[in-house]
Structure formats: structure tokens, C-alpha cells
N, C-alpha and C positions, 0 to 999 in steps of 0.2 A: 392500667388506667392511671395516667399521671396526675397528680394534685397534689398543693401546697403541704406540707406534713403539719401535723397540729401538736405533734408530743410537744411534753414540756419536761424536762428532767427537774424530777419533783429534791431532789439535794445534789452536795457537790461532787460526791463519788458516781453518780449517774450523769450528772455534766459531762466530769473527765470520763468517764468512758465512752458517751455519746460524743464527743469530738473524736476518740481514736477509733471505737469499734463500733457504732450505731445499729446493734443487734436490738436493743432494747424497740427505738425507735421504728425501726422495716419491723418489728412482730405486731408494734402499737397501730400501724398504719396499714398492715396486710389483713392483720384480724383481730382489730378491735374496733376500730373507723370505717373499716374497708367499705365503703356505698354498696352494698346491694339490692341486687330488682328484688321491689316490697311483695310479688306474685309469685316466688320463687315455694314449689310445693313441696310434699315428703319424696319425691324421687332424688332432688336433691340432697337428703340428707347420705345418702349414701356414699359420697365423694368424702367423707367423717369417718362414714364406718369401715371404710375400705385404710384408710389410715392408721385406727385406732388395728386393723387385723392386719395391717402390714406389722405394727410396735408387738403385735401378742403374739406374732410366729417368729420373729427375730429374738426377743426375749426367749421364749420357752425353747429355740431350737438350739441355742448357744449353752442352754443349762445341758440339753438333751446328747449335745457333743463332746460333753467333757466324762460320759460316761460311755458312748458308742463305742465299740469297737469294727471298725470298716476291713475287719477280714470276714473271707469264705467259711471259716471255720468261728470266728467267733461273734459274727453280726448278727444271727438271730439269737444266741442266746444271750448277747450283752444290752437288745431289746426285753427278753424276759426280766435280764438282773434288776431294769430299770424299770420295769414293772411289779417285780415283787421288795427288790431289797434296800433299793434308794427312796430317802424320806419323801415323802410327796411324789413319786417318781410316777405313782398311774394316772395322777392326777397335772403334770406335764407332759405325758404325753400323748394322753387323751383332747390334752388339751391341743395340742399340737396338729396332731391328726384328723380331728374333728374341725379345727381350725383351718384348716386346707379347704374341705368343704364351705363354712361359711364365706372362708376368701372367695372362691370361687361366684359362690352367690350371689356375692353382691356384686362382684366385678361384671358378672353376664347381667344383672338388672341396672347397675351403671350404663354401663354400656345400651344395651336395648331403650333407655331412656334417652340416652346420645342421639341413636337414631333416629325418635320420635319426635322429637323436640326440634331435631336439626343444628345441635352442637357444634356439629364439624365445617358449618360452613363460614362464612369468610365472616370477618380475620381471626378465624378459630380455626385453621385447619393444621397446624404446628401442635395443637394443644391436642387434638386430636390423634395425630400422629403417635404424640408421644403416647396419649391412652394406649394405642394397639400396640406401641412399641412394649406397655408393660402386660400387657395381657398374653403377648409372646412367650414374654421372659417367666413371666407364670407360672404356663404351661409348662416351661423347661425346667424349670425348679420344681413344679411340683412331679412330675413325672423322673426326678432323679431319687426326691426324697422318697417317694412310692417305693423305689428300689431299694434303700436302704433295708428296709425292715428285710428281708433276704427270705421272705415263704416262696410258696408253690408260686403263686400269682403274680406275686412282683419279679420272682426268676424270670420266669416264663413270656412275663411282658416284656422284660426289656430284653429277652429273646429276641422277640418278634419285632419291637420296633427298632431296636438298630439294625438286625437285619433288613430293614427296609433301604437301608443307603445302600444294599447291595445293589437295587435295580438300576444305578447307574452305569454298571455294565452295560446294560444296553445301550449308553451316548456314548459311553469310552472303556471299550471292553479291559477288565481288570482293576477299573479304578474305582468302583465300589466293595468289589470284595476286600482292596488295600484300606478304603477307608472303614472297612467294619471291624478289619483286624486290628487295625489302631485305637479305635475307638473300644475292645474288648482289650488291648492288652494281648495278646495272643489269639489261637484258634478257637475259641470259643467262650462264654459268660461264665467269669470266675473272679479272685479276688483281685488281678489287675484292676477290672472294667467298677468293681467294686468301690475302689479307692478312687479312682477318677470319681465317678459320679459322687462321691460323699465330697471329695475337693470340692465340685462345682456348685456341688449344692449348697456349701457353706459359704462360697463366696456369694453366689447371684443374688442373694436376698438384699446385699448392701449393695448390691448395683443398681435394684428396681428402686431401692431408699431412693439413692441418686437422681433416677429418672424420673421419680415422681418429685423432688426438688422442682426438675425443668419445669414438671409438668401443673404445677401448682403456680411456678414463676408465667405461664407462659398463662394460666386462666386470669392471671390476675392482671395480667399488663390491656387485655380490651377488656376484660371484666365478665362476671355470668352474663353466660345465655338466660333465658327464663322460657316459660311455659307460653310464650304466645308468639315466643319469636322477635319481638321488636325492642330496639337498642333505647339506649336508656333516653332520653330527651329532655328532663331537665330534673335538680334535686328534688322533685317531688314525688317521680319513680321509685328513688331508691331509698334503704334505710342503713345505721351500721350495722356491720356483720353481730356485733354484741351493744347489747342484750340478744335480738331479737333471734338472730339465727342461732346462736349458742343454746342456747334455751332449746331451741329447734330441733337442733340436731343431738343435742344432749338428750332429750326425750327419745328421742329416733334408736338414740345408741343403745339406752336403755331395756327397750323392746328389743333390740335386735341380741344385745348381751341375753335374754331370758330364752331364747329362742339356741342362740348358741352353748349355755349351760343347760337346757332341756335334753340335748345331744349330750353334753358332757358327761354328765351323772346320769340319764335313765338310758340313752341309746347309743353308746360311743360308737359301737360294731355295726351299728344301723346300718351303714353308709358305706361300711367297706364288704369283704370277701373272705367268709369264714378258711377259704382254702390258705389265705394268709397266716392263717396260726400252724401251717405243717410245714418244716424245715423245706428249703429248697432241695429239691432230690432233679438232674440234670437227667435221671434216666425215666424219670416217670412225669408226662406231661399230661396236665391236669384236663378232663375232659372240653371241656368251655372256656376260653383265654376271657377275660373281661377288665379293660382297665375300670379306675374309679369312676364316676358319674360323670365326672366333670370333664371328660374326654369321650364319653359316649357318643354325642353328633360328630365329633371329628370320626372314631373311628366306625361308625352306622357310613361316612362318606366314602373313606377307604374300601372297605369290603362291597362297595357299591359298582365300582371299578372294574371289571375283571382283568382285566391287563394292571400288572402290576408296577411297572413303572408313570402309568399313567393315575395309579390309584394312587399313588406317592403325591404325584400332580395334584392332584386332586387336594389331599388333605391337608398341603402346605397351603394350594392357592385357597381355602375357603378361609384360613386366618390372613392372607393376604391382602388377599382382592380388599380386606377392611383400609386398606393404607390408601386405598382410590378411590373410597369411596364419597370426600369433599367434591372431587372432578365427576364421578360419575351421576350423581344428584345434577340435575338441569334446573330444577322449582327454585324461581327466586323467595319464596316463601317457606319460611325456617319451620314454624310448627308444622306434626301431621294434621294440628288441630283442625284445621283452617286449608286441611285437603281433602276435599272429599272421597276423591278416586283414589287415591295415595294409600289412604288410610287402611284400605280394604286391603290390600298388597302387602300393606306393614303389618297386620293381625292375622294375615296368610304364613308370614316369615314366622312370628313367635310361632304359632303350630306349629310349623315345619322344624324349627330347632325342638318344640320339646317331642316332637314322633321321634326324627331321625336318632334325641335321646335315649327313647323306647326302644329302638330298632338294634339300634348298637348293642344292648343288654342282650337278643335274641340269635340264637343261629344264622349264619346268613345262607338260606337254604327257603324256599316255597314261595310264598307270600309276601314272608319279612325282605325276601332279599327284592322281591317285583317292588315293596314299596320304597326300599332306601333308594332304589335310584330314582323313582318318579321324587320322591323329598329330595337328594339331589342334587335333580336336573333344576326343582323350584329354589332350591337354594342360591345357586350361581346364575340364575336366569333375576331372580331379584336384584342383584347387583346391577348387570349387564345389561339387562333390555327394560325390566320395570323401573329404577330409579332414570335412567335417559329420556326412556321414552315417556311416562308421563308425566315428568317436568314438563314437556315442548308441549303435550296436546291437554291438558290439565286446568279448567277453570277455577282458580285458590276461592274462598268465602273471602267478600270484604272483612279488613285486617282495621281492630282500634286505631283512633290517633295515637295511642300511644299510651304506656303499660298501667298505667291508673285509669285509664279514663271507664273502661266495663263497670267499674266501683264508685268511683266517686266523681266521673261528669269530665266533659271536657275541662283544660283547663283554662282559667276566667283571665282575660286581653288582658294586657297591662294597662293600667287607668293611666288617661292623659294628661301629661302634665301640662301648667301651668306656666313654667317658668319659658321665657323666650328663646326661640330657638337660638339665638348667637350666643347669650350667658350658657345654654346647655351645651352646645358643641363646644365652649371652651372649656368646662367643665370636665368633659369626656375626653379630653384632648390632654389636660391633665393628667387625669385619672392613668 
């Protein structure tokens, strides 16, 4: 959102540096000034909290590295050392681990607010982008660091899912068994495939920093969405980001901080898989595979599949099909608020994401397994045929003049002036 810059470099060392480097001024004007829409709610503070948990897993994962050891033989127990013999060590990386989960959290209630609001659509659909570009990269980070710790569970997973690049044998026979070997380091999950993932894992966290740079640069240049859908229209809509959002979202953080140390100190192990605390054994496979929570509706989609390259299909295209989802939306009207039929479809899908969560924790066997494919078939039929098709046949509710006015009235004509039209158009002409 372009506009005049207002800093003022308050002495001379702040002068000279705002002519060479103007870091001072782009932070003064992104988020101190920055106008934003005055109806902006608590869904929004999460695009904060998602921030402040991207600085608290970078931070504690770079302490947690300088004590890891990424062998077969000494990964799980250079997790205990750091549990029992490094000062503060349980207390990084609980924080850590528990820290994954809340990443998580908020990034799927970001996101699902995305949807509802209609974020993605134009000229927000790059900002968007880059959202599922990080929510990808996520998933891949946290699904390597899950391995690190070296139990039953995390073995075993990442058994099972890189063997999934096997099914590309079937488009090009031999070429996924080569890329499984590559990817293990040899014939099978050991301290090669070990080392790779602890590599990637420490790099990618600085990569998503990166892409949430874009992804911050890329909200700020048209500026927030807000809850009603409708673009800003004049300084009357919007306020600076501080006081008022700070304040906002600093409260926000706060709850969310007591919610994530409640996890910390009373329930660290809540959220993961007790069979995690038994060294990885390659000959003894653990009765029930279950990754973390936070991959549970991916893999409830998988096991839904029966044909295994198709189940592969499947589980990439449901974090995909998100990259299409600016084009596949038809409703020129951005909130669900303000859709009546929409709406119903959209509060179908949160169910369907938190079953197919259920579903994933259970056997895929009787009932569980009849439902994960009815959840789905609704899952990819949301994308495909409900966001098209009730854009085109969909009556929207009349939509405000515009984002103050439900609060505080239209806004009042400019009073007529006085002065004569030829003085005023030279005037203006000036100007």
C-alpha cells in the first residue's frame, strides 16, 4: 500500500543512516503507521502469533543442535543427555516439541480464517501463495524433525513415508525405488537417511524466515483483508497498526503464550506417542504407525486410497489443490459472511478436517475406513465443485458502503463549498 513515509529521524546518527540504510524508516512505516482496516478481529491476531512461533522454534532448535548427535547409535540417547544433563535442557526441548504442535495450530486456524474471509482473492492471491508455500515447508520440517528423536514411532514413520516415493514405479518402473534409496542413503532407514533429515531440518526453518519476509512484504503492499471483505475507501476505515493493533495482538499472544506453557510444564507428552520413548529397534514394528496430530487428516486421506500410487495422489493433491484455490473460488464477494449457501459448505469442510483428524489416529479397517473416504471424497469435492459452483448460482446478502459504515453511519457528502468554481480549479490545478 503506497504512501508518503512520515518518519522523521529523531538525531544525526539516525539521519546518516536513514540516507544509507532506511531499515529504521520501512519498520516505522510497515508497523508503526501502517493504516489498518479499524474491523480487523481476533482471527487476525494469529498472523503475530505464528511469527513470534516461527523466533521460538528457530531459537530453541539451534540451542538443541549444538548438543544432538545425528547418528543411528547415538540420536536417541543424545536426546536423553539433553533431557537430563544439559542445564535447562528439558525445559528446551519441551519447548521445542510442544512448540511444533502450537506452530501448527495456529498456522491451520490462520489458514481456515484465510478461507472464510476470502483472503486469497485478488490482489491477494501471491500473498496467499506464499501462505501454502509455507505451510508446505512446515510439514517438511516438521516431519524431519519428528525423526530426529530416533524412537519406535519416528523409525517407523519415516519408514513408511518415504517409502511412499516408491509408487512411482508404477509411471516409470525403477525410478522410485532409486529415489527411496537416495533418499535412505542405502537399502534401508539408518544413520545415512538420519543425517540428511537432521541437514534439512536445520536448514529449512531459515528458509520459511525467508518466505514469510515475501509473505509479509506481499500483505503489506494492497494491505489487510478484513472481516467483511471490502477494501479500504477512505482514512476513515483504517487506523495505525500501533497503538491499536499491538496492543491487540500482544494480548492475543499472551493467551496463546499460557495455553502453550500449560502444554509445557503440565502436558509436554500430551500430544505425542508414548512408543517414542523406546529406542528405534528396525526388527520390531510397532503395532499402530501414527504420525503427530498435525498430519493426521493428511494421513486419514492416504489410507483412504486403496491403490497406492493413487493414495500418494491423493495426499500431495489435498495440500495442493490449496495453491488453486484464488481461481477456483467464482463469488465475487470476499467474506463467507455475506454468503449464505457458502457458508454451510465452509462449516461442512472444518468438520471434515477435524473427522478425517480422528480418522487418521484410528485403524484403517470397518467403519473408520468407510468414513475417511466419504471425508475424502467431501474434502476435494470442496475445492472442485462447491467453491465453482456456488460462486456462479449463489445470491451474496447486500454488502456495507464500506468498512465503518455498520458502526458508525454512512459517511457524511463533503460540504459545498463556497469559493468559485474558476479560483477552485486553479487552486486544484496547483495543488
Amino acid at each position: 500500500m503506497a504512501r508518503p513515509s512520515t518518519y522523521q529521524p529523531a538525531n544525526g546518527v539516525s539521519r546518516w543512516l536513514d540516507a544509507r540504510l532506511p531499515i529504521p524508516r520501512v519498520m516505522y512505516d510497515q508497523f508503526i503507521t501502517f493504516p489498518t482496516p479499524r474491523n480487523l478481529n481476533y482471527w487476525w491476531t494469529f498472523g503475530g502469533i505464528l511469527t513470534f512461533m516461527l523466533v521460538s522454534q528457530i531459537a530453541t532448535g539451534v540451542v538443541l543442535a549444538m548438543h544432538y548427535v545425528p547418528t543411528a547409535e547415538g540420536a536417541f540417547d543424545s536426546v536423553e543427555h539433553i533431557m537430563r544433563d544439559v542445564n535447562w535442557g528439558w525445559l528446551l526441548r519441551y519447548t521445542h516439541e510442544v512448540g511444533a504442535s502450537m506452530f501448527f495450530l495456529a498456522a491451520y486456524i490462520h489458514t481456515f480464517r484465510g478461507l472464510y474471509y476470502g483472503s486469497y482473492k485478488a490482489p491477494r492471491e501471491v500473498l496467499w501463495i506464499l501462505g501454502v508455500l509455507i505451510l508446505l515447508l512446515m510439514i517438511a520440517t516438521a516431519f524431519m524433525g519428528y525423526s530426529l528423536v530416533w524412537g519406535q514411532m519416528s523409525f517407523w514413520a519415516v519408514t513408511v513415508i518415504t517409502n511412499l516415493f516408491s509408487s512411482l514405479d508404477a509411471v516409470i518402473p525403477g525410478l522410485g525405488t532409486r529415489l527411496v534409496q537416495w533418499i535412505w542413503g542405502g537399502f534401508a532407514v539408518g544413520g545415512p537417511t538420519l543425517t540428511r533429515l537432521y541437514s534439512l531440518h536445520y536448514l529449512f526453518p531459515f528458509v520459511i524466515a525467508g518466505v514469510v519476509v515475501l509473505h509479509i512484504w506481499a500483505l503489506h503492499l494492497p494491505g489487510n483483508n478484513n472481516p467483511t471483505g471490502i477494501d479500504v475507501k477512505s482514512a476513515r476505515d483504517t487506523v495505525p497498526f500501533h497503538p491499536y493493533y499491538t496492543i491487540k495482538d500482544g494480548f492475543a499472544l499472551v493467551l496463546f503464550a499460557l495455553l502453550f506453557a500449560g502444554f509445557v510444564f503440565y502436558g509436554p507428552n500430551y500430544l505425542g506417542h508414548p512408543d517414542n520413548y523406546i529406542p528405534a529397534n528396525p526388527l520390531q514394528t510397532p503395532q499402530h504407525i501414527v504420525p503427530e496430530w498435525y498430519f493426521l487428516p493428511f494421513y486419514a486421506i492416504l489410507r483412504a486410497i486403496p491403490n497406492k500410487l493413487f493414495g500418494v495422489a491423493a495426499l500431495m493433491g489435498a495440500v495442493v489443490v490449496l495453491f488453486f484455490v484464488p481461481w477456483l473460488d467464482t463469488s465475487r464477494v470476499r467474506s463467507t459472511s455475506y454468503r449464505p449457501i457458502y457458508k454451510w459448505f465452509f462449516w461442512a469442510f472444518v468438520i471434515t478436517c477435524v473427522v478425517l483428524g480422528y480418522l487418521g489416529s484410528q485403524p484403517p479397517e470397518g467403519i473408520y475406513l468407510v468414513l475417511g473416504r466419504f471425508f475424502t471424497a467431501y474434502y476435494f469435492l470442496f475445492f472442485l465443485l462447491v467453491m465453482p459452483v456456488v460462486g456462479l448460482i449463489e445470491k451474496p446478502l447486500a454488502l456495507p458502503g464500506s468498512i465503518t459504515e455498520p458502526v458508525l453511519g454512512p459517511e457524511p457528502a463533503p460540504a459545498a463549498s463556497s469559493e468559485p468554481a474558476p479560483l477552485r480549479r486553479e487552486r486544484e490545478a496547483v495543488l
